[in-house]
C-alpha positions in Angstrom: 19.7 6.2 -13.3 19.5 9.0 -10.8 22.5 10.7 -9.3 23.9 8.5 -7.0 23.8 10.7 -4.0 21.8 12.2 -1.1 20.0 15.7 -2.5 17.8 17.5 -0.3 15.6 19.9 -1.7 12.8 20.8 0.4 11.7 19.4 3.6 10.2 15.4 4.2 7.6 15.5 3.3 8.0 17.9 0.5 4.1 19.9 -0.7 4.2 17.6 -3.7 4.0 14.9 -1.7 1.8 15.9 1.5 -1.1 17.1 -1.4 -1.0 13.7 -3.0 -0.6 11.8 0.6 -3.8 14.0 1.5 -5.7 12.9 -1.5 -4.6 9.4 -0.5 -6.6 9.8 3.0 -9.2 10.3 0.5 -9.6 7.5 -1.8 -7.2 4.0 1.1 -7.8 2.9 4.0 -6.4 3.7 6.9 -5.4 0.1 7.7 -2.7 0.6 4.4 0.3 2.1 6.4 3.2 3.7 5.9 6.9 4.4 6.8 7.8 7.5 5.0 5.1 9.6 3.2 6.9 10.9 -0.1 5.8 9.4 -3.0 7.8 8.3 -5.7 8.4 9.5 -9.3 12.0 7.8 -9.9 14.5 5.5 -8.2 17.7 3.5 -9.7 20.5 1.8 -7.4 20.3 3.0 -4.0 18.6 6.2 -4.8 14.7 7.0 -4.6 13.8 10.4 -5.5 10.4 12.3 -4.7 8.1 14.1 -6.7 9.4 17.2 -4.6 13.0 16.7 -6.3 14.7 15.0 -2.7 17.0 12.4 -3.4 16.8 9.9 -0.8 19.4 7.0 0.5 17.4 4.0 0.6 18.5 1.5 3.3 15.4 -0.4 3.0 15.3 -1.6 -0.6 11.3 -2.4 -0.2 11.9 -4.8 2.7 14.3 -6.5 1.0 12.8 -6.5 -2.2 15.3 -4.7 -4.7 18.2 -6.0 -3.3 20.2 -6.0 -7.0 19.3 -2.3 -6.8 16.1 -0.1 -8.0 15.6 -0.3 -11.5 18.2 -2.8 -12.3 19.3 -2.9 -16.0 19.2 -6.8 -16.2 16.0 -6.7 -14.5 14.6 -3.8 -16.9 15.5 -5.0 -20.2 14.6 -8.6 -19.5 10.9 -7.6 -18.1 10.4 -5.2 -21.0 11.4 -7.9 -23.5 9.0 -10.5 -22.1 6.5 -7.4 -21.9 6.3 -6.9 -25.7 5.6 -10.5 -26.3 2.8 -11.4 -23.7 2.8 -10.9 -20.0 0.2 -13.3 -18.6 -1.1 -16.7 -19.7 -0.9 -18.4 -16.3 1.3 -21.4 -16.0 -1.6 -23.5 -15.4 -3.3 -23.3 -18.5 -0.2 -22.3 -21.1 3.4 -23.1 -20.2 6.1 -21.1 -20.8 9.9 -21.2 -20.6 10.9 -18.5 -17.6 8.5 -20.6 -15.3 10.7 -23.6 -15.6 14.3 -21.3 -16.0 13.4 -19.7 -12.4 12.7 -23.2 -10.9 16.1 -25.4 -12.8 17.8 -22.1 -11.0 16.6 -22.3 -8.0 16.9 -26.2 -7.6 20.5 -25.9 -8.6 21.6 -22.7 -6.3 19.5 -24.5 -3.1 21.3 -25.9 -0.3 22.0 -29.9 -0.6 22.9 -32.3 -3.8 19.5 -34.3 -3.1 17.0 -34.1 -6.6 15.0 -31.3 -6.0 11.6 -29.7 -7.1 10.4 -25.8 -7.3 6.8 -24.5 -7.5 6.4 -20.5 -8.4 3.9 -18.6 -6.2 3.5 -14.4 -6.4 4.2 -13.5 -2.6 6.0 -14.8 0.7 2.9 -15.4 2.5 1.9 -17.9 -0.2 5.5 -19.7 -0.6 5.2 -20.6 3.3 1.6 -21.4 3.2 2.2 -23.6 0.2 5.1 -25.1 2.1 2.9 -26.2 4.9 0.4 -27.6 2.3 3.2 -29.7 0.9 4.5 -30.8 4.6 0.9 -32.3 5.3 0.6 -34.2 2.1 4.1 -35.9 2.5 3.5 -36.6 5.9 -0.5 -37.2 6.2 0.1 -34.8 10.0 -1.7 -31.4 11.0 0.9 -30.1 13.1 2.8 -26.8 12.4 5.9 -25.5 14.5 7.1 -22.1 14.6 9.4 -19.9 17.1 8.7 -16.5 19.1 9.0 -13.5 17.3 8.4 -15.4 13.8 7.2 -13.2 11.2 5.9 -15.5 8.1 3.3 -13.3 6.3 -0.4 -11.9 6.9 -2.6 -14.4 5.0 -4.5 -15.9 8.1 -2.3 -19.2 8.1 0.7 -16.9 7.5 -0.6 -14.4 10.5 -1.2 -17.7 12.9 2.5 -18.6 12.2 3.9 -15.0 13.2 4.4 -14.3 16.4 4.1 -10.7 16.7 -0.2 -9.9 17.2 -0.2 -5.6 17.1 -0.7 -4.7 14.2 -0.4 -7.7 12.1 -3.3 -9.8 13.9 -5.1 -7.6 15.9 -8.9 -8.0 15.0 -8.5 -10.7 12.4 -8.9 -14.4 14.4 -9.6 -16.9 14.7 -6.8 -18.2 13.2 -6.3 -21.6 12.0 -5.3 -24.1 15.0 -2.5 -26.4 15.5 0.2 -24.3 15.2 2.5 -24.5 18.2 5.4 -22.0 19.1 8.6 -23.1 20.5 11.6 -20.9 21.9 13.8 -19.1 19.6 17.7 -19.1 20.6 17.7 -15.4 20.7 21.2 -14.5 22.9 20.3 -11.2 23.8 17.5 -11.8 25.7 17.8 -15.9 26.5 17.3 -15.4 30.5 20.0 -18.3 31.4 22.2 -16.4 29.2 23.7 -16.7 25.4 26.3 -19.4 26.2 23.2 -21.2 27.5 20.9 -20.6 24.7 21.1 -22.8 21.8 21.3 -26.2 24.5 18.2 -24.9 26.4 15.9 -23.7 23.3 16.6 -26.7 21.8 15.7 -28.7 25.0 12.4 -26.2 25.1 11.7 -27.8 21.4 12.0 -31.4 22.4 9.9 -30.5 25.4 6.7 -28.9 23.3 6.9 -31.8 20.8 6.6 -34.4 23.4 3.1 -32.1 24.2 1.6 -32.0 21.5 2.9 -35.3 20.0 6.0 -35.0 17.7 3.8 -37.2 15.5 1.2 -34.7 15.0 3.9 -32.5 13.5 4.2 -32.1 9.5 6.6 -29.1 10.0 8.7 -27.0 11.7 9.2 -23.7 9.9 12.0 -21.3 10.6 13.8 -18.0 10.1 17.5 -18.5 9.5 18.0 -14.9 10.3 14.4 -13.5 12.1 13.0 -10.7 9.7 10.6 -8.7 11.3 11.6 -9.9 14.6 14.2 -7.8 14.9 16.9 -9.4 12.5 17.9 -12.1 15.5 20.7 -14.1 14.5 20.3 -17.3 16.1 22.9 -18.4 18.9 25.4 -21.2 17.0 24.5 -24.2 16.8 20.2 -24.1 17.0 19.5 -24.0 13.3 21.5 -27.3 13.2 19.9 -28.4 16.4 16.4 -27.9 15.0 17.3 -29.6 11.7 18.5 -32.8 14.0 15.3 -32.5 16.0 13.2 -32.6 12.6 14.9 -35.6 10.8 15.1 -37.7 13.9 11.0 -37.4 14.3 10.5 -37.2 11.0 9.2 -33.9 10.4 9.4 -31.7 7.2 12.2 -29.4 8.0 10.8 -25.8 6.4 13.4 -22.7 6.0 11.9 -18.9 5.6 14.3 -17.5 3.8 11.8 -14.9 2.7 13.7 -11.8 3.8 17.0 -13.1 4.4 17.3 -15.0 0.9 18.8 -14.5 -2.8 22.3 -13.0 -1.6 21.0 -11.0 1.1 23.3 -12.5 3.8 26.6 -12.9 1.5 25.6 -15.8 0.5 22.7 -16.6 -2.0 20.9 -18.4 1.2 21.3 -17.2 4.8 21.2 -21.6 5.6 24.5 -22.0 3.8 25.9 -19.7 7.4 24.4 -22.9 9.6 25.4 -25.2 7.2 21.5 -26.5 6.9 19.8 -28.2 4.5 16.3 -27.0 4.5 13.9 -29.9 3.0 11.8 -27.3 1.9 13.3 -23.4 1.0 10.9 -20.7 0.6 11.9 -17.5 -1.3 9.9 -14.3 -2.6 11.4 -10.6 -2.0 14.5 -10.0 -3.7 13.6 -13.4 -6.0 11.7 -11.2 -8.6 14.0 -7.7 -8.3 10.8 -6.0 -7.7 8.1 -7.7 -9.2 6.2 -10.4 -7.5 7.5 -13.8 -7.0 7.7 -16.7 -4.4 8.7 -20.0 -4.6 9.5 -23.6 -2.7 11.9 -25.4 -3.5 12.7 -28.6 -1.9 13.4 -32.7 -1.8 11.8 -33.7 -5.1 9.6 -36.6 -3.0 8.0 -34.2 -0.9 7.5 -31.9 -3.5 6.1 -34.8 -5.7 3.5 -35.7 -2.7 0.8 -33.3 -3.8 -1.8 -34.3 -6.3 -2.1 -32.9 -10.2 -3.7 -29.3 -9.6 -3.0 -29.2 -5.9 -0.5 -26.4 -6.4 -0.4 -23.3 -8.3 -2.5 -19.8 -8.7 -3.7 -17.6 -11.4 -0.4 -15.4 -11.1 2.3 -17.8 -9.3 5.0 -17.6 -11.6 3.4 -14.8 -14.1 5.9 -14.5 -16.8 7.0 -10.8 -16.2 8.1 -12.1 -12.6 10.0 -14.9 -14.3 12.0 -12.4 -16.3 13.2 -10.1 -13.5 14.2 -13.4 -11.3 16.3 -14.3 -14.4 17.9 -10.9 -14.3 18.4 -11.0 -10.8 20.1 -14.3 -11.0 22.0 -13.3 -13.8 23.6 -10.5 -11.7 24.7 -12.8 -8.7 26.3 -15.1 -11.0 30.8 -13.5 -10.8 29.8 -13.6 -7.1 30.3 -10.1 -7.1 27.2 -8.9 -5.4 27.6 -11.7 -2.3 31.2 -10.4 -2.1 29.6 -6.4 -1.6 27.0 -7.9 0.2 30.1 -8.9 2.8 31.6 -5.7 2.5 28.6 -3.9 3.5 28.5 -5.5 6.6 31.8 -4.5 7.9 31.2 -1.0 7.0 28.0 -1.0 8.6 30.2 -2.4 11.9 33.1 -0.6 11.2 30.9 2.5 11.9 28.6 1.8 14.3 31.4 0.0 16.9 32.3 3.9 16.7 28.7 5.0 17.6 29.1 5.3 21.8 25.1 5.4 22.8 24.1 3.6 26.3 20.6 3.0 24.3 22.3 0.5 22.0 22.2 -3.1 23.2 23.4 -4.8 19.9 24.7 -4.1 16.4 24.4 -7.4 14.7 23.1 -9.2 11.5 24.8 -10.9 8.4 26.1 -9.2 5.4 23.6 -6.5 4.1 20.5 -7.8 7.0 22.0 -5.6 10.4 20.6 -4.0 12.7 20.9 -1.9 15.8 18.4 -2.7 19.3 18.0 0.0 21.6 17.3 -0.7 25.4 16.8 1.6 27.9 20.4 2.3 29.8 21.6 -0.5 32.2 19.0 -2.6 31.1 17.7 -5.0 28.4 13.8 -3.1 28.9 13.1 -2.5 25.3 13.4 0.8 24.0 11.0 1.9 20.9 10.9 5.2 21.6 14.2 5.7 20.7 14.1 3.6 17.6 11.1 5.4 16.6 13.0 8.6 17.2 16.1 7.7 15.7 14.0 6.7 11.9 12.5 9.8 12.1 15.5 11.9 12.1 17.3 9.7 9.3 14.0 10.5 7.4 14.0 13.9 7.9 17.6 13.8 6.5 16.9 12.3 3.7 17.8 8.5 4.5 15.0 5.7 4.7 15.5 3.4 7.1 13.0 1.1 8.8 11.7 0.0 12.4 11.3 -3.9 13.5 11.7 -5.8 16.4 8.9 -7.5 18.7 9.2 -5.0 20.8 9.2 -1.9 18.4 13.0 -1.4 19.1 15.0 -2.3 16.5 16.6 -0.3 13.4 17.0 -2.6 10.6 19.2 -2.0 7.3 18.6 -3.1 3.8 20.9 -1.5 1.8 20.8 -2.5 -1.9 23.5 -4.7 -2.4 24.6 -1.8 -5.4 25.2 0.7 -3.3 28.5 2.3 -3.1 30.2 2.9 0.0 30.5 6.6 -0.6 26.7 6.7 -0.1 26.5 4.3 2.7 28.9 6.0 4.6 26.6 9.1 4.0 23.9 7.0 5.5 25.5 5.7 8.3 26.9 9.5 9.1 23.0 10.7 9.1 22.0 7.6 11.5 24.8 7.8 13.9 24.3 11.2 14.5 20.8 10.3 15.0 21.5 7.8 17.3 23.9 10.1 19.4 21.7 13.3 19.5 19.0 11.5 20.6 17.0 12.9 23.6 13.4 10.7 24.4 11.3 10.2 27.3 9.5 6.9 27.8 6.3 6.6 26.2 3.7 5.7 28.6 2.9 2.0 29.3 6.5 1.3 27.2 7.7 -2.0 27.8 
């Protein structure tokens, strides 16, 4: 485990890394992107350290990936165990018992007391994809519903179910059709208003399904907490709204839960805030503690409505995957992780009340998922020159943090849910003085 604390010991990018990010021009495509570029030798809790030496703050946790912490002892010793007895078979061919440990966990930690089912995939993208594939069987419908500034995965169903086109679709249609896109209740920018915005995007949902035929519709899929959207937190009462709207038509109520998932929130599902009962839960990120892992789980007669062989992949549920998620469940089990989760959100507000910027619209999220939106002052006109400008100077200190938002104007913080507060307060000293020193100019053509 490295030293839990911020060390800088050249600059970011350190030589190390700018000789091996040059090769890297060399040999990937430019399409591969990236946030930060320092590569990696090391990283343990909430620390990732460079080849240069630079120990770095990690508010970002992979996109929500190693939310139990980098290198996590129960993760480690449980993948290294199943590692020197045999790390593939594939499910499909030769079972195995951490395929069906992951899914009697899952079907006992998800929302409702209704008999449920869980299928294993490797990746996000795939749980939701798979979750529409389930909808249509159960319901014999075409019809998928999603929301503005969705973000569900970039496989091309995934990419025609997120919102957002540049960069994630730019280039890569046509996309498969019937997927409509309703209103999110997003109270920050709902035009009659926040008190108004659960009662009118619901209203905008009713409207669209009477277009296109609520009949048509197999699913409506939502964010309980938008990822890559910006980290919206729905206005109260929508989520429930939505889930009324589905039952009364019928239609196969499908939670993301991607990002915001597996004790993320401060609780082990960001539905249990709504009090919703997905019918069908996706999961992946912070499932498999690093390795990759996605599931559905959900009401066992829609899960049972796809034939023998319908489901599955070569790697869904790969057995070294299995293993981590059994560590990773493992470690939320005294509650002790959802409790810091909790505690890391009113640190993270605690501080940034403090921060006085007139670029900051919002500070808001749900336990260790917050974020900060920056507007241009006196007005909600997005703002991603600042947020752009802000990352880079937390990077150049030696904290990672990451840019989201529809608009390019949000700051969003996935701390692991291990980190101390010692070292977030370190963070958040390195981004609020970010925030404050800031001085941009509009980029041209900025919305």
């Amino acid at each position: 485990m490295p030293e839990q604390r911020r060390i800088l010991r050249t600059e970011l990018p350190g030589p190390r890394s700018r000789e091996r990010h040059e090769r890297r021009g060399e040999v990937l495509p430019r399409g591969l992107g990236t946030t930060l570029p320092v590569f990696v030798e090391r990283a343990g809790g909430a620390i990732i350290v460079d080849v240069d030496g630079n120990h770095l703050i990690d508010l970002a946790s992979g996109i929500a990936v190693t939310s139990v912490g980098a290198s996590a002892p129960a993760v480690v010793s449980r993948v290294r165990d199943q590692a020197a007895k045999f790390t593939h078979t594939c499910f499909l061919v030769t079972e195995y018992d951490g395929y069906v440990e992951v899914a009697a966990r899952l079907n006992a930690l998800a929302p409702g007391d209704h008999p449920k089912r869980t299928a294993l995939f490797s990746t996000g993208a795939e749980a939701v994809e798979n979750a529409v594939k389930i909808a249509r069987a159960a319901t014999g419908r075409p019809g998928v519903v999603v929301f503005d500034h969705a973000y569900h995965g970039r496989s091309l169903m995934t990419l025609a179910m997120t919102a957002k086109d540049d960069p994630y679709k730019t280039g890569f249609g046509p996309f498969p059709g019937q997927v409509h896109r309703a209103p999110y209740a997003y109270p920050l920018r709902w035009p009659g208003g926040a008190e108004k915005c659960a009662a009118e995007a619901l209203a905008a949902l009713e409207e669209l399904l009477a277009e296109v035929g609520a009949d048509t519709v197999a699913a409506i899929v939502v964010e309980p907490l938008q990822g890559e959207g910006g980290f919206v937190v729905p206005a109260p009462g929508f989520l429930t709204g939505v889930q009324e709207v589905a039952r009364r038509h019928g239609i196969v109520f499908v939670v993301d839960e991607v990002q915001s998932g597996v004790g993320r929130t401060g609780a082990m599902f960001a539905s249990e805030h709504e009090g919703i009962v997905p019918d069908l839960l996706c999961t992946a990120k912070a499932l498999g503690g690093g390795l990759p892992l996605g599931a559905v789980t959900g009401r066992a007669e829609l899960m049972e409505a796809v034939h023998p062989g319908g489901l599955g992949g070569t790697f869904a549920g790969n057995p070294l995957a299995c293993a981590a998620a059994l560590g990773v469940l493992e470690m939320f089990e005294d509650g002790a992780l959802l409790e810091r989760a909790r505690d890391i959100e009113a640190e993270i507000r605690e501080r940034l009340s403090a921060v006085q910027s007139p670029w900051i619209a919002e500070v808001r999220g749900r336990g260790a998922m917050m974020a900060i939106e920056f507007v241009r002052p006196g007005s909600l006109e997005p703002a991603p020159e600042v947020a752009k400008a802000v990352a880079a100077r937390c990077h150049a200190q030696g904290v990672l943090t990451l840019v989201c938002g529809t608009y390019g104007n949000v700051i969003r913080l996935l701390p692991p849910l291990v980190i101390s507060s010692e070292l977030l307060s370190d963070a958040l000293d390195v981004l609020a003085e970010a925030v404050t020193g800031i001085d941009v100019r509009p980029e041209p053509g900025a919305r």
